[in-house]
Backbone bond lengths (Angstrom), bond angles and torsions (degrees), N, CA, C in turn:
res aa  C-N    CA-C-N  psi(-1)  N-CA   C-N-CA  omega(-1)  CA-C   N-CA-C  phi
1 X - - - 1.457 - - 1.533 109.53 -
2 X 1.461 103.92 139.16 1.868 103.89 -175.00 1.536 85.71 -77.39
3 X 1.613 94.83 164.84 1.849 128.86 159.09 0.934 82.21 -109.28
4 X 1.932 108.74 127.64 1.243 125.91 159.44 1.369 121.45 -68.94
5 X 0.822 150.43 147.54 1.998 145.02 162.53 1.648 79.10 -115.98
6 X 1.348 98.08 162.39 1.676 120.44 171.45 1.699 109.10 -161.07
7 X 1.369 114.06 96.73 0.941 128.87 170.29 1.916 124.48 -73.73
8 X 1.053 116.59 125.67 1.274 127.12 -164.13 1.893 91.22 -112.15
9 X 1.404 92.35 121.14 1.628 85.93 -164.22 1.541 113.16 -127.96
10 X 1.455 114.68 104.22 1.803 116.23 -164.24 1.285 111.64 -122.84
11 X 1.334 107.11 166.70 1.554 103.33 -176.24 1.610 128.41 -74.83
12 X 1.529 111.23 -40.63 1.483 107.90 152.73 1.727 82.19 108.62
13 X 1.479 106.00 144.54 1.184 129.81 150.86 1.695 121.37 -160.57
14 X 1.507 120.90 149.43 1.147 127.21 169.38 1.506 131.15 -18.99
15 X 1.334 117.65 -38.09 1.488 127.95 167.54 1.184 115.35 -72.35
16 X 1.261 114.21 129.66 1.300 135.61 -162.80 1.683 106.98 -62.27
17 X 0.951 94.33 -69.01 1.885 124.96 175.56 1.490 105.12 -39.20
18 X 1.190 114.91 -9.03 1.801 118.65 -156.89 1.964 88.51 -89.84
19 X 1.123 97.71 -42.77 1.601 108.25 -168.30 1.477 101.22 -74.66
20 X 1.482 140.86 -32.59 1.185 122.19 163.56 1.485 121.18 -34.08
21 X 1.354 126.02 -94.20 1.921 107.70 177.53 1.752 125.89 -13.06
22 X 1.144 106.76 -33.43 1.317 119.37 -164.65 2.150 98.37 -87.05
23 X 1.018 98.72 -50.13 1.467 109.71 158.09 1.235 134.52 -11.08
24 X 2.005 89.42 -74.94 1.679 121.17 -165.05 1.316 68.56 -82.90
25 X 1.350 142.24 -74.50 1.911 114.01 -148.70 1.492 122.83 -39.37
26 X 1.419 86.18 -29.04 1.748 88.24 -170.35 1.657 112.90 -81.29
27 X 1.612 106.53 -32.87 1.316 97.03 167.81 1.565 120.48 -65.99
28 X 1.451 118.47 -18.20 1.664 119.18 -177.88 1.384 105.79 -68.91
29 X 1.321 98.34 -44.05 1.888 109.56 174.50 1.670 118.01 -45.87
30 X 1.033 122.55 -37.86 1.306 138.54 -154.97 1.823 96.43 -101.43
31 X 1.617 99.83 -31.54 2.182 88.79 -172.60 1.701 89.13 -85.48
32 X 1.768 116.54 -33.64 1.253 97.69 171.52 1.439 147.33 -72.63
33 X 1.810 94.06 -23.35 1.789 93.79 167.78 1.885 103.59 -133.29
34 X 1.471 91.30 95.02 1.815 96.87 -162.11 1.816 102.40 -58.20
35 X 1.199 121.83 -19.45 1.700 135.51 179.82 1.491 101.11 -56.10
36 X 0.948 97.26 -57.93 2.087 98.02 -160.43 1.709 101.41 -84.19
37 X 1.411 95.82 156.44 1.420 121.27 169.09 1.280 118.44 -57.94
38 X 1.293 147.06 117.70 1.736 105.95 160.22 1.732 100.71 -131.64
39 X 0.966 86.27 159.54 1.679 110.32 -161.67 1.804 106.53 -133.89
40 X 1.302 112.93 144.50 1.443 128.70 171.43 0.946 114.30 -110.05
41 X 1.772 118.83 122.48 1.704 124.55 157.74 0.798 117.42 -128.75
42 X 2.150 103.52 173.72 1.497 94.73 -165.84 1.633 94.81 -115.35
43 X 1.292 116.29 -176.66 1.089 136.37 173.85 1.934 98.60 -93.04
44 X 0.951 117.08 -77.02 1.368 114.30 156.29 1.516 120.47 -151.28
45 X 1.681 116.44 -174.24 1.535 111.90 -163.78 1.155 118.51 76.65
46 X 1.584 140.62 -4.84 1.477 131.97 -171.95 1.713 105.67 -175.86
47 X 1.024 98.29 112.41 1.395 117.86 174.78 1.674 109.10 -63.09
48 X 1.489 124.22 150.35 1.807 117.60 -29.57 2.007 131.75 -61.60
49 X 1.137 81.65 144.37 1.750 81.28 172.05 1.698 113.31 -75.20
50 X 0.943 102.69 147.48 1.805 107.41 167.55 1.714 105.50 -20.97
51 X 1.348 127.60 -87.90 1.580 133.88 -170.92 1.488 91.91 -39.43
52 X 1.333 145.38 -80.73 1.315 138.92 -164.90 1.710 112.25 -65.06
53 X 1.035 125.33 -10.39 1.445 103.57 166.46 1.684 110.38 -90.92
54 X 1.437 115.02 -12.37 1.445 114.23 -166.58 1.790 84.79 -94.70
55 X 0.818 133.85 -42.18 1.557 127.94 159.73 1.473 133.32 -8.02
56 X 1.503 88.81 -75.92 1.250 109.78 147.64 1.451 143.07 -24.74
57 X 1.572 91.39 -56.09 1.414 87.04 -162.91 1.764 96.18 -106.19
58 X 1.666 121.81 -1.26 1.242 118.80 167.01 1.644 104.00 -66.11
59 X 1.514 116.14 -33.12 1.856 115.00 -163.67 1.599 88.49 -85.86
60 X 1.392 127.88 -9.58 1.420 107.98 166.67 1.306 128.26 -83.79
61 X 1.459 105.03 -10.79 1.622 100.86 169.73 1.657 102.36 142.14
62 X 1.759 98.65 -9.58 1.845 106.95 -152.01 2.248 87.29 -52.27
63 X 1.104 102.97 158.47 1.505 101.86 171.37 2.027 79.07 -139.72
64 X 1.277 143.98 0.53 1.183 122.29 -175.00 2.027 89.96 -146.42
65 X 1.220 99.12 120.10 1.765 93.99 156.94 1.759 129.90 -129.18
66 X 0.756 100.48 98.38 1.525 115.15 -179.39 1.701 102.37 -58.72
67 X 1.434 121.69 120.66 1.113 121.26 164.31 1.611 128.41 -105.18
68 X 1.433 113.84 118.64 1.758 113.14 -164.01 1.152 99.60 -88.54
69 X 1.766 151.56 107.70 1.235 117.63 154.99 1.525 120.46 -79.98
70 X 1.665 99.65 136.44 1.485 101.75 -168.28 1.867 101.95 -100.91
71 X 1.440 108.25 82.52 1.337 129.85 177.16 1.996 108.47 -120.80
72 X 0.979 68.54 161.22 1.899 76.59 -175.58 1.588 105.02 -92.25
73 X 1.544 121.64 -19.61 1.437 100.74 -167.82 1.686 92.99 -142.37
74 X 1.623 114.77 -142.04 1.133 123.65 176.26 1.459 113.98 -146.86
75 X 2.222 94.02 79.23 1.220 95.26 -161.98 1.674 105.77 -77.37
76 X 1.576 110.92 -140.50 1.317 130.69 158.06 1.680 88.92 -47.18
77 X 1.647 97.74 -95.51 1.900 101.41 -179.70 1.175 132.55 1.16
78 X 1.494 125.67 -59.58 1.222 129.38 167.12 1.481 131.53 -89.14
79 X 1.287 101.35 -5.23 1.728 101.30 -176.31 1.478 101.27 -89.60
80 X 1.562 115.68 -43.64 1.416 125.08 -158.22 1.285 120.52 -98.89
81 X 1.591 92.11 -61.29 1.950 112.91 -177.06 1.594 103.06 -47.49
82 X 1.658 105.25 -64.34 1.568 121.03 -157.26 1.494 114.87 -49.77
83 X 2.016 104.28 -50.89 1.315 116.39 164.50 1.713 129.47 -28.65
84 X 1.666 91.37 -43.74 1.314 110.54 -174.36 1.894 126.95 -64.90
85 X 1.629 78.07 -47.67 1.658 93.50 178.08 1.819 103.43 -83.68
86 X 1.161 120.94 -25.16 1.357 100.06 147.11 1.443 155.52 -45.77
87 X 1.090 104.77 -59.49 1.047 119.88 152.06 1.752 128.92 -31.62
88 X 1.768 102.29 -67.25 1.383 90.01 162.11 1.342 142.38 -77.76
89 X 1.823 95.94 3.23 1.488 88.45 160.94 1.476 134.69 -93.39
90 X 1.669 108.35 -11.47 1.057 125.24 164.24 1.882 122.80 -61.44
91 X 1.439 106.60 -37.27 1.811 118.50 154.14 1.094 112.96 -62.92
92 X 1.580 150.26 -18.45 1.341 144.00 -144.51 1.553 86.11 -125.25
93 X 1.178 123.40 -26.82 1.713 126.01 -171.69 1.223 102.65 -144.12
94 X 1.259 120.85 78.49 1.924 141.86 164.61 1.619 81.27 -51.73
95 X 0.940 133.20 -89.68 1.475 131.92 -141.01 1.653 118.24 -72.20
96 X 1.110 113.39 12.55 1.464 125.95 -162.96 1.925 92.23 -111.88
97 X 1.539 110.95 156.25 1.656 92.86 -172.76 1.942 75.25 -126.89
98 X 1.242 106.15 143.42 1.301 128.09 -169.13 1.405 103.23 -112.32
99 X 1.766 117.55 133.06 1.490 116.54 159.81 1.088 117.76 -117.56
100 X 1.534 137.82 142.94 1.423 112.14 -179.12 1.806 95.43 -124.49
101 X 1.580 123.11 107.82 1.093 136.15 -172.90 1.658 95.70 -69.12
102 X 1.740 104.82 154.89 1.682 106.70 165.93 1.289 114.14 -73.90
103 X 1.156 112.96 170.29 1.817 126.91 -179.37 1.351 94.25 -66.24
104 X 1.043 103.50 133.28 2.105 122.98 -173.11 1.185 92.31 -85.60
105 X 1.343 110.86 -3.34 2.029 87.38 160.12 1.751 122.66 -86.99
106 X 1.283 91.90 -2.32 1.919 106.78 -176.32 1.365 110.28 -96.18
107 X 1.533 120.29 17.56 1.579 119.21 -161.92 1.704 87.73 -122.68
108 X 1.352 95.19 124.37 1.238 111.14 -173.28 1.539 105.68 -48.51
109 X 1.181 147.79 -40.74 1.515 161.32 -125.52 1.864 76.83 -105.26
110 X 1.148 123.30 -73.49 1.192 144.13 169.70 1.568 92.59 -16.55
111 X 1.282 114.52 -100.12 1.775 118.05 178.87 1.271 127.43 -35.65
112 X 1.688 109.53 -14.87 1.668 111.65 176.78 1.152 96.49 -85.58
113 X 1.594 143.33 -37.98 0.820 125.67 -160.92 1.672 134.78 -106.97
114 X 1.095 103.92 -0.51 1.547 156.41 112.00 1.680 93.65 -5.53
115 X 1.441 97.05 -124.49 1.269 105.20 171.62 1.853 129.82 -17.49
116 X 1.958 102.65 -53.31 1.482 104.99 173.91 1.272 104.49 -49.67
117 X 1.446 135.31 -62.23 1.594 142.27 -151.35 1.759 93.43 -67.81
118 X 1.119 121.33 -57.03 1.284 135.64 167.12 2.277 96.70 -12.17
119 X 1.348 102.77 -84.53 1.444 122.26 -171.91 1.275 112.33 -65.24
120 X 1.328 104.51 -4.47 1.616 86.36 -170.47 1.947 92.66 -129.15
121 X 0.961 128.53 -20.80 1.574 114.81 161.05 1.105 123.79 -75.54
């Protein structure tokens, strides 16, 4: 049976407060799938980076890590960078099975609700 890892994957900035949202997702992640790991990284500005949170959760046992980037579109970041650090994490961990989910801003559910919060604040 795989160990899930679930990487929650953002761009990161200096403000502290910025990483809260990013936080609560991960705690929703965790009441919804109490099995898997999940972990937050950054792209940069805020420790851990992508390679050290998947680290982590490979020396915890992860044998599967699904990576979410939690971006709104399909900038540079996710088209190019993400590809990249995939990749070498997929060479650095042959035996580990890697997912790389779309930017949860491209998920339709995502844009409804988007939009709902939009109309109603």
């Amino acid at each position: 049976m795989n160990q899930l890892g679930i990487v929650l994957f953002a761009h990161g900035s200096r403000d502290a407060r910025w990483r809260e949202p990013v936080e609560a997702v991960a705690r929703q992640v965790c009441v919804l799938a109490p099995t898997a790991r999940v972990v937050c990284a950054y792209l940069e500005l805020v420790a851990p980076d992508l390679p050290t949170a998947v680290a982590a959760l490979v020396a915890g046992g992860a044998t599967a890590v699904k990576v979410v980037p939690l971006f709104l579109g399909m900038g540079k970041h996710v088209r190019e960078d993400l590809p990249q650090l995939m990749d070498t994490l997929r060479a650095t961990y042959p035996a580990v099975s890697f997912t790389l989910s779309r930017a949860v801003g491209e998920a339709p559910e995502v844009i409804d609700l988007l939009a709902r919060v939009a109309l109603h604040n």
